[in-house]
C-alpha positions in Angstrom: 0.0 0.0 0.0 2.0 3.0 -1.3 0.4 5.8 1.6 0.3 3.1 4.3 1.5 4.8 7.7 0.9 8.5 6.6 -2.4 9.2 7.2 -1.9 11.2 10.1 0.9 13.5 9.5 -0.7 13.8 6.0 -3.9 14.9 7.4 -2.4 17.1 9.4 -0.5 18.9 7.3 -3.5 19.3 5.0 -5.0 20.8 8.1 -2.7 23.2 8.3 -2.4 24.3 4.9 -6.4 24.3 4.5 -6.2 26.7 7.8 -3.5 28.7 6.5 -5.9 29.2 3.3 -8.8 30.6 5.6 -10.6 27.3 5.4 -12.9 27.0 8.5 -14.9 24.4 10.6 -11.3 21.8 9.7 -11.3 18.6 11.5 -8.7 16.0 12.3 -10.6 13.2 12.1 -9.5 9.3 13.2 -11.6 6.3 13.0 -12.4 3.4 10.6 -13.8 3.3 6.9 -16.2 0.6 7.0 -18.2 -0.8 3.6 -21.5 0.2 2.9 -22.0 -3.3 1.2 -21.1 -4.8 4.3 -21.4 -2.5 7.3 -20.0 -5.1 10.0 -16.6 -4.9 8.2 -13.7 -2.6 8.5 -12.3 -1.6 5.5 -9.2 -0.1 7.3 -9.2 0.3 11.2 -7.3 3.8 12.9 -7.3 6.1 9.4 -7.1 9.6 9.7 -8.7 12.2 6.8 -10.2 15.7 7.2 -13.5 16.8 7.6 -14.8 20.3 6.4 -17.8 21.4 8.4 -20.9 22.7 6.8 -24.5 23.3 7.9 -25.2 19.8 9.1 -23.0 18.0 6.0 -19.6 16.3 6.1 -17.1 17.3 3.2 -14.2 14.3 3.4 -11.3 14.9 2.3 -8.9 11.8 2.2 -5.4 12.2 1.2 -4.6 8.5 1.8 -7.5 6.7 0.2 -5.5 4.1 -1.3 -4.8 2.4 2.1 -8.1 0.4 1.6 -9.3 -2.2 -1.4 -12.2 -0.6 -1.6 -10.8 2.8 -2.7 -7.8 1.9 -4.6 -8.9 3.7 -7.3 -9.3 6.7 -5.4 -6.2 7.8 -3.7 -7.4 10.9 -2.8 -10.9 11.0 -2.0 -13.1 14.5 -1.9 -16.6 14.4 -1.4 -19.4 14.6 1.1 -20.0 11.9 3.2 -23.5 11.2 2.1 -22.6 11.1 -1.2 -19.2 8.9 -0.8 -21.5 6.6 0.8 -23.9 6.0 -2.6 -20.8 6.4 -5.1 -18.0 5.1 -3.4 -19.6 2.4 -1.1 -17.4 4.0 1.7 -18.5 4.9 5.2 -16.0 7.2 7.5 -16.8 6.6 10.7 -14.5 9.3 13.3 -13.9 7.9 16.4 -12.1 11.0 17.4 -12.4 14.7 15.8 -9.5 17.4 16.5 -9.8 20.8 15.6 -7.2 22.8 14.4 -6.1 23.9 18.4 -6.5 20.6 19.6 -4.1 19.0 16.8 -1.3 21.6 18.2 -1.2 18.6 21.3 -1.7 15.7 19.4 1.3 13.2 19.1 1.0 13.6 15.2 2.7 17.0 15.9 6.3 15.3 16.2 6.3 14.2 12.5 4.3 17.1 11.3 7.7 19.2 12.4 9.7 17.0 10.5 7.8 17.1 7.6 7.4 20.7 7.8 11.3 20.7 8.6 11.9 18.8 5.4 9.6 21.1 3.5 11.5 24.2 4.3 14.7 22.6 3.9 14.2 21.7 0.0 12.5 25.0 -1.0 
């Protein structure tokens, strides 16, 4: 699985640059993607993606989509939950949401410094 293991720090770097953009109502969001074909079954346990806030609706946004079977075709997934649910068979279920100050004391942080490190450091 090419993304494997970089859901987090990828999520929260999107975070950030979605923030940094003026992008409001951004959540960190950890859970499981289970099928709608098959509710009982997790498609891939402790995965991270963002969540834009809107009215009462769910935008996803998925950087890391290709972790699962189900959405190999869809490496990065966009779309709002409802509807990722009818076209992509796809359920996120967050067992945790952070918000952009709660991410700032999240363990993720340590490898978001790298990363953002690295960034800096090959501009």
């Amino acid at each position: 699985m090419p993304s494997h293991g970089q859901g987090a720090v990828s999520s929260a770097w999107l975070v950030e640059a979605l923030a940094a953009a003026h992008v409001r109502d951004l959540s960190y969001c950890s859970g499981d993607l289970h099928s709608m074909d098959d509710p009982g079954r997790i498609e891939v346990e402790q995965h991270c993606w963002v969540e834009v806030s809107h009215g009462g609706d769910r935008l996803v946004v998925d950087v890391t989509g290709d972790q699962s079977e189900l959405l190999r075709a869809h490496p990065v997934v966009y779309g709002w939950h409802d509807e990722l649910q009818t076209a992509l068979r796809v359920d996120y279920r967050p067992k945790h949401r952070l918000t952009r100050l709660q991410l700032q004391y999240d363990p993720v942080r340590t490898r978001l410094a790298i990363l953002d490190q690295n960034l800096k450091a090959n501009r």
